[in-house]
C-alpha positions as CSV (number, residue, x, y, z in Angstrom):
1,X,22.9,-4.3,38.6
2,X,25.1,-4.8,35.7
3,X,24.8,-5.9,32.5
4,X,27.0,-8.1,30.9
5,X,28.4,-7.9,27.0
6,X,26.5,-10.1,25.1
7,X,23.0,-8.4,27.0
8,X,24.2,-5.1,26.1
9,X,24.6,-6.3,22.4
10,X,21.1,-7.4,22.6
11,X,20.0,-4.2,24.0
12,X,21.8,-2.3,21.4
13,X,21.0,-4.7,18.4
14,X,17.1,-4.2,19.8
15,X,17.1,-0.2,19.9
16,X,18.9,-0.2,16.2
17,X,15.9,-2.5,15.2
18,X,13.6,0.0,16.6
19,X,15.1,3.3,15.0
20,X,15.0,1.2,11.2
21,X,11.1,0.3,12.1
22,X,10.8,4.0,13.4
23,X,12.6,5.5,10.0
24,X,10.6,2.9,7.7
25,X,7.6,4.0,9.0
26,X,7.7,7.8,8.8
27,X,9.6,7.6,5.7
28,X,6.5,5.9,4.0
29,X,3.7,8.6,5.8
30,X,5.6,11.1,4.5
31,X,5.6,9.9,1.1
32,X,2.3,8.7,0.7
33,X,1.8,11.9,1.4
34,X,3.7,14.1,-1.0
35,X,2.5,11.9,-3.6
36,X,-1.0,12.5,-3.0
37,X,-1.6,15.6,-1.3
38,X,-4.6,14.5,0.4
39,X,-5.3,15.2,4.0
40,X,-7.6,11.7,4.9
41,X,-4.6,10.0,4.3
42,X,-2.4,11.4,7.4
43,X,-5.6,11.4,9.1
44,X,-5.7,7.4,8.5
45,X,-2.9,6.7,10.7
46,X,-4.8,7.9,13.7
47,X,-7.4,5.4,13.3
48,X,-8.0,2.1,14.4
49,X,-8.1,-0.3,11.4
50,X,-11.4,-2.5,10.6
51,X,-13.5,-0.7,12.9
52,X,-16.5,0.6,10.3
53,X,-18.5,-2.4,9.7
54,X,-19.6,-2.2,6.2
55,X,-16.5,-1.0,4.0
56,X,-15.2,-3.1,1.2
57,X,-11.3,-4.3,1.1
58,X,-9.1,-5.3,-2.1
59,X,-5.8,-6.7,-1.7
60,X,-3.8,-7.0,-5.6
61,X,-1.2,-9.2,-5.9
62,X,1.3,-8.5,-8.5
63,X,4.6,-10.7,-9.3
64,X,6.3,-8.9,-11.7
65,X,7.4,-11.3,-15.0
66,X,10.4,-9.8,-16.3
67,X,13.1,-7.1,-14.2
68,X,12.6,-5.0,-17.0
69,X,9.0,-4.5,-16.7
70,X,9.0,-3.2,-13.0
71,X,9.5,0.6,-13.8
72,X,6.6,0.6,-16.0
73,X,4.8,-1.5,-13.3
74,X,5.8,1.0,-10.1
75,X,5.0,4.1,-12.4
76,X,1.1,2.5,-13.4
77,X,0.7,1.6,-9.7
78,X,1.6,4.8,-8.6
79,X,-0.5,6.9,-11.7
80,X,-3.6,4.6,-10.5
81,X,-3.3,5.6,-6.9
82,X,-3.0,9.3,-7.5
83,X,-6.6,8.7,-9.3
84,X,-8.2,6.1,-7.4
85,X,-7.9,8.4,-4.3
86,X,-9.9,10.9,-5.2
87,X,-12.6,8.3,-6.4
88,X,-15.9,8.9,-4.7
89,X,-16.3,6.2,-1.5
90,X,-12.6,5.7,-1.9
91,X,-11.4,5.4,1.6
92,X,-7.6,4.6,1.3
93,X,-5.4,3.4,-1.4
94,X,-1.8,2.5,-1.0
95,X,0.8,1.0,-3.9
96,X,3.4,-1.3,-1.9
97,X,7.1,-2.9,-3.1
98,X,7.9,-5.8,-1.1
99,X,11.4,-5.5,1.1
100,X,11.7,-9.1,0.0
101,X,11.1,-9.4,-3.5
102,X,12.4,-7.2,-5.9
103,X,9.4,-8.9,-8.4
104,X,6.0,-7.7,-5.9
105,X,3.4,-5.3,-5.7
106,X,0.6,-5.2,-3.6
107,X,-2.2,-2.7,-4.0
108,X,-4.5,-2.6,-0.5
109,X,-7.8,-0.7,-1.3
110,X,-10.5,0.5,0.8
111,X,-14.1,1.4,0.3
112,X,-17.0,3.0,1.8
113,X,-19.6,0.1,0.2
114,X,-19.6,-1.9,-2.4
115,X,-21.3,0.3,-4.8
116,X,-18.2,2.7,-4.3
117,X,-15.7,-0.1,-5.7
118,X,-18.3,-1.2,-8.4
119,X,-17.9,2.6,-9.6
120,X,-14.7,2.9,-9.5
121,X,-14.1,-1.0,-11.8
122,X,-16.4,1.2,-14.1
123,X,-13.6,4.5,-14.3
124,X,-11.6,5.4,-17.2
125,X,-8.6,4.9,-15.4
126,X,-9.1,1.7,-13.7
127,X,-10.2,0.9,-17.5
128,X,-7.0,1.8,-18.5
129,X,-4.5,1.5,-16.0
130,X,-5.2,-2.3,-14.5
131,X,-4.6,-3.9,-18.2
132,X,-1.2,-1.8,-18.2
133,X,-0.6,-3.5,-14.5
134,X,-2.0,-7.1,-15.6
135,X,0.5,-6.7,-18.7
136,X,3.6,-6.5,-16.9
137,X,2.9,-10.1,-14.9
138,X,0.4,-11.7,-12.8
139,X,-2.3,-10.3,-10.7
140,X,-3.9,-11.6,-7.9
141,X,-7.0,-10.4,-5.6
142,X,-8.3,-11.1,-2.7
143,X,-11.6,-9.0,-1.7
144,X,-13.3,-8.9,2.2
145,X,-15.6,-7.3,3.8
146,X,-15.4,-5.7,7.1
């Protein structure tokens, strides 16, 4: 069988797709975790998600109100997610940029129970770190159960 040009465009166009998606994704495992050298989080990638009935989810919304606020918003996301992990009941948390909005971030938390997010509203750096995050634009959440 042969394959004409434009098929072996496709075919090409489809494994380039594939190598980005490929790159993207281990690009992002292995930063998550330099940043925060702890083992569960490699170990999250092996499992199914939503399969413990029971944990807690948060999903924060943040749009960014002014360019120049953005460092100051990545570096707070990032400061609260170095604590946050190590949080008892603190299953995952991950600080995201969108790919397309330079103005977005999205925080996705998981939790052991409820109580374990209820504790960690009441930390010192939640306390501190979520008004720095709400100052530089507007936050959404969204909260589920699973």
């Amino acid at each position: 069988m042969t394959i004409g040009r434009g098929e072996c465009h496709v075919t090409l166009l489809n494994h380039c797709i594939s190598l980005v998606l490929f790159n993207l994704f281990f690009s992002h495992v292995a930063t998550t975790t330099l940043l925060h050298h702890k083992p569960k989080i490699t170990q999250r990638y092996a499992i199914p998600a939503f399969t413990n009935i029971g944990e807690w989810g948060l999903h924060c919304f943040l749009e960014i109100s002014d360019s120049s606020l953005k460092k100051k918003a990545v570096e707070t996301a990032i400061e609260l997610v170095e604590y946050s992990l190590h949080d008892k009941g603190c299953i995952s948390y991950e600080a995201f940029a969108s790919l397309t909005s330079d103005n977005h971030i999205e925080i996705v938390e998981t939790w052991e129970d409820e109580a374990s997010l209820k504790a960690h509203k009441e930390s010192e750096h939640f306390k501190r770190l979520v008004p720095e995050l709400e100052s530089c634009g507007t936050m959404t959440l969204e909260k589920f159960d699973f």
